[in-house]
Structures are given as structure tokens and as C-alpha cells.
C-alpha atoms as a printed R data frame, in Angstrom:
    type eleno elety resid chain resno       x       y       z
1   ATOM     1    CA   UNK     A     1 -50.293  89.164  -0.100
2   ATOM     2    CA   UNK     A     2 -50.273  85.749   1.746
3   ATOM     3    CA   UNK     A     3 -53.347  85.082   3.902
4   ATOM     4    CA   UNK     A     4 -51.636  81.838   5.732
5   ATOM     5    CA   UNK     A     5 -51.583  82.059   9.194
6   ATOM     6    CA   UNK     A     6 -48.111  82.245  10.676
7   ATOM     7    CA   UNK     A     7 -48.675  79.547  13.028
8   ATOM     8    CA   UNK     A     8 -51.148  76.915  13.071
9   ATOM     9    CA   UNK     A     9 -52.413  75.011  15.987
10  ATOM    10    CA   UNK     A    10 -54.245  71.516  15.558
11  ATOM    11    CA   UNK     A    11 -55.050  68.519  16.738
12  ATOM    12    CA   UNK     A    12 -54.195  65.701  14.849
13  ATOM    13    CA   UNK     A    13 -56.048  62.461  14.168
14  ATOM    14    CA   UNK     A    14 -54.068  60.894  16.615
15  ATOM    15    CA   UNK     A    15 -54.743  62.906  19.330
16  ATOM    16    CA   UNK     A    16 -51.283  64.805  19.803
17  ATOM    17    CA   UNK     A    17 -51.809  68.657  19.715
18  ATOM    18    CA   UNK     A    18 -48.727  70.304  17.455
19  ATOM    19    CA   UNK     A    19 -47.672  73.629  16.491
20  ATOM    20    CA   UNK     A    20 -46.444  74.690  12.946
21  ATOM    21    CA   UNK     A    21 -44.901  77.713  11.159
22  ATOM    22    CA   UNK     A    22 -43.719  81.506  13.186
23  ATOM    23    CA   UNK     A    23 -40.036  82.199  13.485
24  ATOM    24    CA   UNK     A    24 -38.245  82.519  16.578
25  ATOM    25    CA   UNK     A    25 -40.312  84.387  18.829
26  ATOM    26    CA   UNK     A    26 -43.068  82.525  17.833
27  ATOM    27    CA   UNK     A    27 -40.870  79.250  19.384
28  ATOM    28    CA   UNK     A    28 -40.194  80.993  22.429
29  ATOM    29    CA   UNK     A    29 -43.539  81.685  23.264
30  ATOM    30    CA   UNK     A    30 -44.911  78.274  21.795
31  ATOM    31    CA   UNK     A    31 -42.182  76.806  24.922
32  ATOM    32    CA   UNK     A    32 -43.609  79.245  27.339
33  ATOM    33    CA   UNK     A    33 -46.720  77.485  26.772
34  ATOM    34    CA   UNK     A    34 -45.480  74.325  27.343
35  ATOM    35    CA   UNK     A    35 -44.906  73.028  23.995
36  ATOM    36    CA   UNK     A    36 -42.027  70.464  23.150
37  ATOM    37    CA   UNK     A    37 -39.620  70.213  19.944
38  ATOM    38    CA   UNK     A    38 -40.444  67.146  17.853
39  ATOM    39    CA   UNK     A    39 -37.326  66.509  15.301
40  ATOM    40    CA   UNK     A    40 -36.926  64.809  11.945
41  ATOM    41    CA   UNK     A    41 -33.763  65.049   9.496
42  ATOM    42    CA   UNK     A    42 -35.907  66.882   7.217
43  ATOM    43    CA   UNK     A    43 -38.588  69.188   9.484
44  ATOM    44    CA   UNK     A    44 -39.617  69.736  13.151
45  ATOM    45    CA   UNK     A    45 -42.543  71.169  14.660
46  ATOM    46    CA   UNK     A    46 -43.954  71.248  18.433
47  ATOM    47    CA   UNK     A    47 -46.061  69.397  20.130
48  ATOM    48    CA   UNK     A    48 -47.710  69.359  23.748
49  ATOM    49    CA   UNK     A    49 -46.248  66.056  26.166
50  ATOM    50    CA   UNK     A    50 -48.596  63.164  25.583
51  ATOM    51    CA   UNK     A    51 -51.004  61.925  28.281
52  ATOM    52    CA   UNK     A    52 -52.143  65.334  29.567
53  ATOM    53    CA   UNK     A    53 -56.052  64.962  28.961
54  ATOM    54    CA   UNK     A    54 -57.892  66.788  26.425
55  ATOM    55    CA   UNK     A    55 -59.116  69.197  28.542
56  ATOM    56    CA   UNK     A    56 -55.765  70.090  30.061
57  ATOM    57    CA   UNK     A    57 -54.744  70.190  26.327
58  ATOM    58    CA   UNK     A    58 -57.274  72.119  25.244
59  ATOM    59    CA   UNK     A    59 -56.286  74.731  27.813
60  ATOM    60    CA   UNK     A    60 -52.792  74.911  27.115
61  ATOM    61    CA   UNK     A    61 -53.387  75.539  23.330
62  ATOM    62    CA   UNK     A    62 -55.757  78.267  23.873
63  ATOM    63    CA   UNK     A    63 -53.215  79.860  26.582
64  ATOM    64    CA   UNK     A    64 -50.274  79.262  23.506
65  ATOM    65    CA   UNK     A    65 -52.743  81.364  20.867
66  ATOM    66    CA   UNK     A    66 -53.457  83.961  23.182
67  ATOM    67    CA   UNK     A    67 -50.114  85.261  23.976
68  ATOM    68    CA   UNK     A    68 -49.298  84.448  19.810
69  ATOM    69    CA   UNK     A    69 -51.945  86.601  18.970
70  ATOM    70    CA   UNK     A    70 -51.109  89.187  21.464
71  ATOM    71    CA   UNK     A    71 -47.723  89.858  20.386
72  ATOM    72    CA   UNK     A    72 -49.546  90.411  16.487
73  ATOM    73    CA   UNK     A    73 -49.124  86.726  15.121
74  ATOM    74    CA   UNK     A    74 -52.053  85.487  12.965
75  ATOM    75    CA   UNK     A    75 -52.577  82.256  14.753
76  ATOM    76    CA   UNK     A    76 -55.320  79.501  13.248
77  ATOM    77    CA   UNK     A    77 -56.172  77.779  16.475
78  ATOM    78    CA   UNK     A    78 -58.494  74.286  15.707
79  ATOM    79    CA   UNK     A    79 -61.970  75.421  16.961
80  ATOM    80    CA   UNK     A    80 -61.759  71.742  19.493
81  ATOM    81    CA   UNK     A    81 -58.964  73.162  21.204
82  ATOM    82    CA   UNK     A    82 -60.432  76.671  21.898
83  ATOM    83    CA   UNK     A    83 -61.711  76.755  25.567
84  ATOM    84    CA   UNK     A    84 -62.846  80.101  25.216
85  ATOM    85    CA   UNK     A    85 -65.285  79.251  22.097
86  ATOM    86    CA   UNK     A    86 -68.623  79.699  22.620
87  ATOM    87    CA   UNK     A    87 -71.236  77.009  21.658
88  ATOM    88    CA   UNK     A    88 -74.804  76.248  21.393
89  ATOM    89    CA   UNK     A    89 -77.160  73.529  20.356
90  ATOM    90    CA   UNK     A    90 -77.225  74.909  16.455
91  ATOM    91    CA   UNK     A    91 -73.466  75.424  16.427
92  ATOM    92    CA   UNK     A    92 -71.561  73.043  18.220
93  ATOM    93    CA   UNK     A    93 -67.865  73.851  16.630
94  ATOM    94    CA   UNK     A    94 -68.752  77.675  17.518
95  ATOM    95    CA   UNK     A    95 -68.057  79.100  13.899
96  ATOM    96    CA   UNK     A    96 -70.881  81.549  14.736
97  ATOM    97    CA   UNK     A    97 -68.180  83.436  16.512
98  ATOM    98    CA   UNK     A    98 -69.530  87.060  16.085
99  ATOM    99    CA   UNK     A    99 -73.233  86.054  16.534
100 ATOM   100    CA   UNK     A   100 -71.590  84.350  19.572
101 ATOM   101    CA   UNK     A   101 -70.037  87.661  21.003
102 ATOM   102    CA   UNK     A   102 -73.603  89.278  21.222
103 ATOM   103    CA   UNK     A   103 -74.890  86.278  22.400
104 ATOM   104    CA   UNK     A   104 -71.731  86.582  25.680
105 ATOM   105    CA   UNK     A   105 -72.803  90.168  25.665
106 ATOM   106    CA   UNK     A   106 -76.839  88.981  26.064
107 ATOM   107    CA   UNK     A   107 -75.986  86.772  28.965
108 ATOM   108    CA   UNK     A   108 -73.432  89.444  30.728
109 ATOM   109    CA   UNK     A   109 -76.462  92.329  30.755
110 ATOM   110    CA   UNK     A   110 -79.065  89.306  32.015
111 ATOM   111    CA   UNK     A   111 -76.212  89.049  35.203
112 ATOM   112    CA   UNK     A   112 -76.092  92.581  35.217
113 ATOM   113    CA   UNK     A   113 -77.007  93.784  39.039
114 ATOM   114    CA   UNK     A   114 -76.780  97.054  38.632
115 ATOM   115    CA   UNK     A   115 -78.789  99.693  36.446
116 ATOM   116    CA   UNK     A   116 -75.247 101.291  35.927
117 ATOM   117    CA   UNK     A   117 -73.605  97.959  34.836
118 ATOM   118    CA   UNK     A   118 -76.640  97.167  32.794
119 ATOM   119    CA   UNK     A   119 -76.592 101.002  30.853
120 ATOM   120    CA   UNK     A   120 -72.714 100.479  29.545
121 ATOM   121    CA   UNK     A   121 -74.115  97.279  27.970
122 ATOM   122    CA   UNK     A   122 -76.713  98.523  26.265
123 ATOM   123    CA   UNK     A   123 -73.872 101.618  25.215
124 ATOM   124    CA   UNK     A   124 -72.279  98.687  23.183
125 ATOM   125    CA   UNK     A   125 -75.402  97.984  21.195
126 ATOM   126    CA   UNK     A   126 -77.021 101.717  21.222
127 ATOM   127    CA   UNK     A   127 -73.719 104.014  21.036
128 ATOM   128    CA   UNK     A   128 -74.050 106.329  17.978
129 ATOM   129    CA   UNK     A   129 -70.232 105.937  16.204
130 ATOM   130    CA   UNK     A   130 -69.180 102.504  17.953
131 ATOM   131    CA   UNK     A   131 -72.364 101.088  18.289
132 ATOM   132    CA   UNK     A   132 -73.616  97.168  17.354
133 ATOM   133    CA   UNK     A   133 -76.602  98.270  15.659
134 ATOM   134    CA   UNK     A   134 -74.403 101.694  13.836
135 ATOM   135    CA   UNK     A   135 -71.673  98.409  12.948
136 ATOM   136    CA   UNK     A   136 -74.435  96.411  11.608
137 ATOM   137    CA   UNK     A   137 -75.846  98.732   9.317
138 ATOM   138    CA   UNK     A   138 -72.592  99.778   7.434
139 ATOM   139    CA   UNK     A   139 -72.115  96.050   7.225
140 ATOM   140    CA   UNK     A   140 -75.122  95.644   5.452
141 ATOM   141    CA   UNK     A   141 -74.071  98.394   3.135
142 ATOM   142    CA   UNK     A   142 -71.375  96.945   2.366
143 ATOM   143    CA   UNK     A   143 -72.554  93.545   1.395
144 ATOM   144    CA   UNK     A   144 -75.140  95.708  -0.931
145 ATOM   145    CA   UNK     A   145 -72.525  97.176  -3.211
146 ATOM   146    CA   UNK     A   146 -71.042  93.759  -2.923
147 ATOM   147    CA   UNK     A   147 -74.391  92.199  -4.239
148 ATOM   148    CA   UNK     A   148 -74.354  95.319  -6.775
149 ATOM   149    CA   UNK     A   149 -71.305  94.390  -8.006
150 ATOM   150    CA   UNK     A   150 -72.628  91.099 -10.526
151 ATOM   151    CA   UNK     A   151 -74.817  93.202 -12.389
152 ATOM   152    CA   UNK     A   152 -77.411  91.179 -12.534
153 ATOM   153    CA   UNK     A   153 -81.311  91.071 -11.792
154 ATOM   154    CA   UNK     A   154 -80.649  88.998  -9.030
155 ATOM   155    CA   UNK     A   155 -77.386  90.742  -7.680
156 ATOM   156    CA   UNK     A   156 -79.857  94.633  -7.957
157 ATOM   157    CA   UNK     A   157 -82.704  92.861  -5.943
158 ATOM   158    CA   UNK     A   158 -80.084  91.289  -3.264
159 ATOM   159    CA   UNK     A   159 -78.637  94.860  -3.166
160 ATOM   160    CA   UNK     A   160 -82.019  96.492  -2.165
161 ATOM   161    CA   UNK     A   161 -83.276  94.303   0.332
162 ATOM   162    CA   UNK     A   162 -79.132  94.965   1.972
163 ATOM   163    CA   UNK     A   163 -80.143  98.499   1.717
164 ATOM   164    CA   UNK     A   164 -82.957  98.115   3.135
165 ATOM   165    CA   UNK     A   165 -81.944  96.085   6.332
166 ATOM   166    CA   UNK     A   166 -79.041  99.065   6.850
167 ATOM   167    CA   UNK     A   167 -81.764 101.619   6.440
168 ATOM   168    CA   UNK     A   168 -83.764 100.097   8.765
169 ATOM   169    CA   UNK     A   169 -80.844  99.439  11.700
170 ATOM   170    CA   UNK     A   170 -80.192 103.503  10.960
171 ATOM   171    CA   UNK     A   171 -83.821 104.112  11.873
172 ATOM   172    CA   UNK     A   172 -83.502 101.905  15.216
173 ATOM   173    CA   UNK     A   173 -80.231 103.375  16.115
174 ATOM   174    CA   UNK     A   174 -81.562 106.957  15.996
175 ATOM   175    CA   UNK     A   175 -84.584 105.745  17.762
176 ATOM   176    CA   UNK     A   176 -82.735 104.040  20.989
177 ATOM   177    CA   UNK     A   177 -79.648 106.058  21.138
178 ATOM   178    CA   UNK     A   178 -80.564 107.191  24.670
179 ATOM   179    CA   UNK     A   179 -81.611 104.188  26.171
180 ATOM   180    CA   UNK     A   180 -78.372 103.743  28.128
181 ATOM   181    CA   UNK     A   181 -78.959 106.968  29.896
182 ATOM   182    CA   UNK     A   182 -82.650 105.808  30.435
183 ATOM   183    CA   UNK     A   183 -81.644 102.874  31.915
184 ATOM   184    CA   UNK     A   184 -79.091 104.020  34.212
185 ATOM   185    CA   UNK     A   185 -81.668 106.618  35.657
186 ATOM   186    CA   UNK     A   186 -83.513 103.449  36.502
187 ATOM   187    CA   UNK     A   187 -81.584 103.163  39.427
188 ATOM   188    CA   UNK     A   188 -80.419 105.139  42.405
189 ATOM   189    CA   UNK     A   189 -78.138 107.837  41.938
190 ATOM   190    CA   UNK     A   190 -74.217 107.076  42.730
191 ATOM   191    CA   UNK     A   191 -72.606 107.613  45.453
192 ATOM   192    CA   UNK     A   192 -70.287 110.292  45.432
193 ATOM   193    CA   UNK     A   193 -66.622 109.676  46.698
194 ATOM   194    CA   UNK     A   194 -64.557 111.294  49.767
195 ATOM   195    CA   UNK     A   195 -63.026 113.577  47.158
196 ATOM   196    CA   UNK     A   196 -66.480 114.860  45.331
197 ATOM   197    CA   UNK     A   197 -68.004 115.552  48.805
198 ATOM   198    CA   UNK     A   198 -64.735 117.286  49.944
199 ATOM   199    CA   UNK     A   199 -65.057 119.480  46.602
200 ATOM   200    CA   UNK     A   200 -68.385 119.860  47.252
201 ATOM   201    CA   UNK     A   201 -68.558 121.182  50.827
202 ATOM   202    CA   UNK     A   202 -66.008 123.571  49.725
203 ATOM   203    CA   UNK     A   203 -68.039 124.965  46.862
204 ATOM   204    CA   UNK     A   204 -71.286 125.529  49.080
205 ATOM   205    CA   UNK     A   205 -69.323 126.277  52.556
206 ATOM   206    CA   UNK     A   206 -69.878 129.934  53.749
207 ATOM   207    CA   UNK     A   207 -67.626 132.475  53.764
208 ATOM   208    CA   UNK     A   208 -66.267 134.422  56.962
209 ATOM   209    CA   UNK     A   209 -68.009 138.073  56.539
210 ATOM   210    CA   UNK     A   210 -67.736 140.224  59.653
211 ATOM   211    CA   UNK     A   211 -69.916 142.915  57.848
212 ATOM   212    CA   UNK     A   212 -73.026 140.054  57.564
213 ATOM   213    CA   UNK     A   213 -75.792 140.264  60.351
214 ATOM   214    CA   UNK     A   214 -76.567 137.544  62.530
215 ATOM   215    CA   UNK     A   215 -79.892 135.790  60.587
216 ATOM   216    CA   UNK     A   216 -80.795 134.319  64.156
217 ATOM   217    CA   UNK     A   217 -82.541 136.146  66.810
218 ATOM   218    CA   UNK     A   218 -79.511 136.315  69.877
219 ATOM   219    CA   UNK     A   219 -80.916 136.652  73.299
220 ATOM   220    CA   UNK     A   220 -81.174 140.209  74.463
221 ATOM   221    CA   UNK     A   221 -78.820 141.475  77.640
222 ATOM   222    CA   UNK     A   222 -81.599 143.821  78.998
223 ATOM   223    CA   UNK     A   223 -83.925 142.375  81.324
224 ATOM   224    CA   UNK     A   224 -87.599 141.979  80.302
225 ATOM   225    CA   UNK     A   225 -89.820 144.462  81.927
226 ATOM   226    CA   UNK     A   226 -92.814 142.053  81.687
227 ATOM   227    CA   UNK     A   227 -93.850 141.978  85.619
228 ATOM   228    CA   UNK     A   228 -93.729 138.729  87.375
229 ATOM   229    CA   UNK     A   229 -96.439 137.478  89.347
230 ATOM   230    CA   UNK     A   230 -96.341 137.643  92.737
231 ATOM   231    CA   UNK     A   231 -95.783 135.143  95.256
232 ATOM   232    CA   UNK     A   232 -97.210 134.513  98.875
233 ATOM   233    CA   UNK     A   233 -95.756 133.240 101.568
């Protein structure tokens, strides 16, 4: 099976930013974005108007493999047009891209401002089936029956120190799967809407019992025969 991308989004060494390949929804959505037809007898492709600004550019292109890839096209967008790439120092282009999504998750729990906000992100690292660290250990099983798979000295040794690594994540996933619950008990307890303190009155509320003696003393309706003192004129 072909692994081409349907449509492929670039910049080319003259500076326009074109479109190629997809069928006719593909077009529709590449005009939506703002893309023009370019025309020759033989081909034409798409292209974004001249003299827009990189940045602008830039934006427009990601916006065009968005809604692409949201509809199910396979879209090859050139990492300089991708606003939403991450990048550091060591990886300018962004090709890091997964080591880049923990990296976005890193920086979202050090904004977290809430103990409750801060325990779901730690749920995508610690969670038991769906978890980063469950994720990263059957990749690293995987990669050690790949490494198995050349049957060679080197190819058994590369395959051990794989299994190790997803032996070891197994062992730290066990060992902080409840550290999302830990940390949302760092904080105050929520506050309960209309509708839970509505249900909950209801639940606790007395019931009317005619049969059920008073549990406060009532005042008495005969007079106290305590005497009074006297009083002089």
C-alpha cells in the first residue's frame, strides 16, 4: 500500500507556498483556506496570493492542514510552515514532535493553578491502560523484538537492554499509579453545585413523624410553685 501523502504542502525555494495532490474535496477545502489555482497546459496545483508575509503564510497553511487532516486526509505539511510546531534550542525544525508533546504537557502542569487541574495531568503520564509511562513501556517492547529480529549478538544485547527499559517503566507505573489522586487531595475539596446540595439536603432532611417526641425541653403551662420573695413598700 502507498505511503504518499495525499496532499503535500511546501514552501518552495522561491518563497511561494503551494499545494499538491487530494481530489476534489481536498480542492474545496484547500480554497476555503485561501489557496488559489495556478494553471499550466500540462498540470496545476495551488498556491497562497503572493506578498502576504511569512508569518501570515505560515498561518494559513497550518489552518489548510488542519481542516485536511480533519476530514481523514494524510497531509505532509513543511515543518517551516507549521505554526503550531513546537521548538527548542536542540531542535529548531521541531522533528522531536512526540518528545515535544510531553514537553507542551510539562509546561501546561507548571501553569497548572489548581491541584485538580494539576491531578488530570499527571492522569496522562500515571493512568494504568492509557498512560505515558504504560505507552512507553510497550514501545520499548516493541523495539526489543524489533532488535531480536537480526539475530545477531548485537541485535540479542539491543533486545535486553529494550526489555529492560520496558521492565523498568512497568515498575514506575505500578509504583505512581495513584499520584493523581494524591495530588488532587493536595488541595481543598470542590465545591459542590446547586444540584448536589439540593440532593443532599433531601437525603439528610427529616421526616414529618407525629408519633416522635419533642427532643427539646418546651416550657411548662403550670406555674412554678417556687415562692417569690417578698417586697416592701
Amino acid at each position: 500500500m502507498s505511503t504518499t501523502p495525499q496532499v503535500v504542502i511546501t514552501r518552495e525555494p522561491t518563497g511561494n507556498v503551494i499545494a499538491e495532490g487530494g481530489d476534489e474535496l481536498a480542492v474545496t477545502l484547500l480554497k476555503r483556506a485561501g489557496f488559489v489555482i495556478e494553471t499550466t497546459p500540462l498540470s496545476f496545483w495551488y498556491r497562497l496570493p503572493w506578498d502576504m508575509g511569512k508569518k501570515r503564510e505560515n498561518q494559513m497553511a497550518s489552518h489548510a492542514a488542519r481542516m485536511l487532516t480533519a476530514v481523514g486526509y494524510q497531509v505532509e505539511l513543511d515543518p517551516g510552515l507549521d505554526v503550531s510546531r513546537i521548538t527548542t534550542p536542540t531542535d529548531p525544525l521541531g522533528t522531536r514532535v512526540y518528545g515535544h508533546q510531553i514537553l507542551s504537557l510539562t509546561d501546561t502542569l507548571n501553569g497548572a493553578e489548581t491541584y485538580t487541574g494539576a491531578a488530570d495531568l499527571v492522569e496522562h503520564v500515571v493512568d494504568p491502560k492509557d498512560g505515558v509511562l504504560v505507552r512507553l513501556s510497550e514501545f520499548f517492547e516493541v523495539a526489543a523484538v524489533q532488535a531480536n529480529v537480526a539475530d545477531t549478538d548485537a541485535g540479542w544485547d539491543l533486545s535486553h537492554l529494550f526489555e529492560d527499559a520496558a521492565a523498568t517503566l512497568t515498575s514506575l507505573a505500578e509504583e505512581v499509579r495513584g499520584a493523581g489522586q494524591q495530588m488532587q487531595r493536595l488541595g481543598p475539596p470542590q465545591k459542590r453545585s446547586w444540584q448536589e446540595g439540593v440532593a443532599s439536603y433531601y437525603a439528610t432532611a427529616p421526616h414529618a413523624d407525629t408519633g416522635v417526641t419533642p427532643t427539646a425541653e418546651e416550657p411548662s403551662a403550670t406555674p412554678s410553685t417556687t415562692p417569690r420573695p417578698s417586697r416592701s413598700r
